[in-house]
N, C-alpha and C positions, 0 to 999 in steps of 0.2 A: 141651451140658451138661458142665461141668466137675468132676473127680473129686477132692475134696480128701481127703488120707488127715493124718491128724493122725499128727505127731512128738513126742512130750514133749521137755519139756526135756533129761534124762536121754540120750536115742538120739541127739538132734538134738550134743551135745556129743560122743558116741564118733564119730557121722561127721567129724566136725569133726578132735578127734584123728586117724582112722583116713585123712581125705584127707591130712592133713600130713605121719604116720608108719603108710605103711602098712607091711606083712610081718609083723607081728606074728601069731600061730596060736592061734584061737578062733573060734566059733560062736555063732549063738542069741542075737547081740547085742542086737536088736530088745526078745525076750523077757526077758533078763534085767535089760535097761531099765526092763522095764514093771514088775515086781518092785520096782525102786528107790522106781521113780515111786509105786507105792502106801505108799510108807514114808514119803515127803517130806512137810514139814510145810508151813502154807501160808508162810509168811514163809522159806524157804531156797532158797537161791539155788546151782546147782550149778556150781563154779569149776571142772572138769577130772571129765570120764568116759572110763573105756578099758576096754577090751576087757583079760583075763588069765586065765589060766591059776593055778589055784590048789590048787598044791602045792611038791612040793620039788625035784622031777626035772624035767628040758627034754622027755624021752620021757613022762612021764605028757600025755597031753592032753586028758583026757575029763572036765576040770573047769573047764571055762571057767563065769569070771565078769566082771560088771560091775562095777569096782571106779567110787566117783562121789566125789569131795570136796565137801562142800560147806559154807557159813558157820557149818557147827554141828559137823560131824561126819563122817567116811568111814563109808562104805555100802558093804557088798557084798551082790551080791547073784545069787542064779541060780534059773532056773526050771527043774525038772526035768521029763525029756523027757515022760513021762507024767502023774504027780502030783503035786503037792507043788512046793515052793520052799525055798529057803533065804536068809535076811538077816541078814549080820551088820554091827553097827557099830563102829566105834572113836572114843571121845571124846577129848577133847586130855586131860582126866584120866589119861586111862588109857595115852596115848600114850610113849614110854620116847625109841625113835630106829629110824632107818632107814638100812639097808647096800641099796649100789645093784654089782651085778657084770655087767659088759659079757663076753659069751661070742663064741664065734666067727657065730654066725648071731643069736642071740638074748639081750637083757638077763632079769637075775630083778631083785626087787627085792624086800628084807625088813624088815617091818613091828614092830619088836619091843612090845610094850606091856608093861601088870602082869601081866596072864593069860595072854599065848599069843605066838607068831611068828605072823607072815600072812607067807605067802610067794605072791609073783604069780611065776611063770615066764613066759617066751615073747611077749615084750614085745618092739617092735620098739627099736631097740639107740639108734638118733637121736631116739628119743623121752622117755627116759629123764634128760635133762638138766630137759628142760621138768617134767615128772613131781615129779624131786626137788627143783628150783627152789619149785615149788607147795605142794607138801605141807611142806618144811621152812620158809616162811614163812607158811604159814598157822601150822603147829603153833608155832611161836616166839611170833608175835603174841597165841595163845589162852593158851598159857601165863603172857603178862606178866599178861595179863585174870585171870585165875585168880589170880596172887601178889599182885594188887593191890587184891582183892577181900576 
């Protein structure tokens, strides 16, 4: 008898990233996958998930999330270790720009929009090209859609 365990979308893409660009520092990726995954709508399609760290320090690390892009929107998300969850998104509306700083063991990378910084810490550091490659052509593309609208 064989054991099939179902991967969402969502996990199946952080392993994908995390075999490419592993060392990055976070946990609970499974779970905070699955968080996403209840958010997703049926027509999205998830272009780059990873694992982060989400705050402003390299030392803070008890905030790991799943940060996901996808053809609509970035998602984050985290399951907390007892109750509750957290999800947030950011629309190409709301999107401003993104600072990317490569440190000696770990990159951050910062999300600026209309309402807030997202900041990921503790990202592995050769991962980070592919990351901003992704998200600054997605966001360019959404935005022409948007001016042309």
């Amino acid at each position: 008898m064989k054991v099939v365990i179902y991967v969402g979308k969502v996990y199946s893409k952080v392993l994908e990233f995390e075999k490419k660009y592993p060392g990055g520092l976070y946990w609970r990726l499974k779970s905070h996958s699955k968080i996403i995954e209840d958010y997703l709508d049926s027509d999205e399609d998830v272009l780059i998930a990873f694992g982060a760290q989400k705050n402003e320090k390299f030392g803070e690390i008890l905030n790991s999330y799943v940060f996901a892009l996808t053809n609509k929107r970035i998602i984050l998300g985290r399951k907390r270790l007892l109750i509750g969850s957290f999800m947030s998104t950011i629309t190409p509306d709301l999107y401003n720009d993104m600072q990317i700083y490569r440190g000696i063991i770990w990159g951050k990378i910062t999300i600026d929009t209309v309402k807030e910084k997202v900041i990921l810490t503790n990202l592995p550091k050769k991962g980070l090209d592919e990351i901003e490659t992704v998200i600054s052509n997605f966001m360019m593309n959404a935005k022409k859609n948007i001016n042309n609208d």
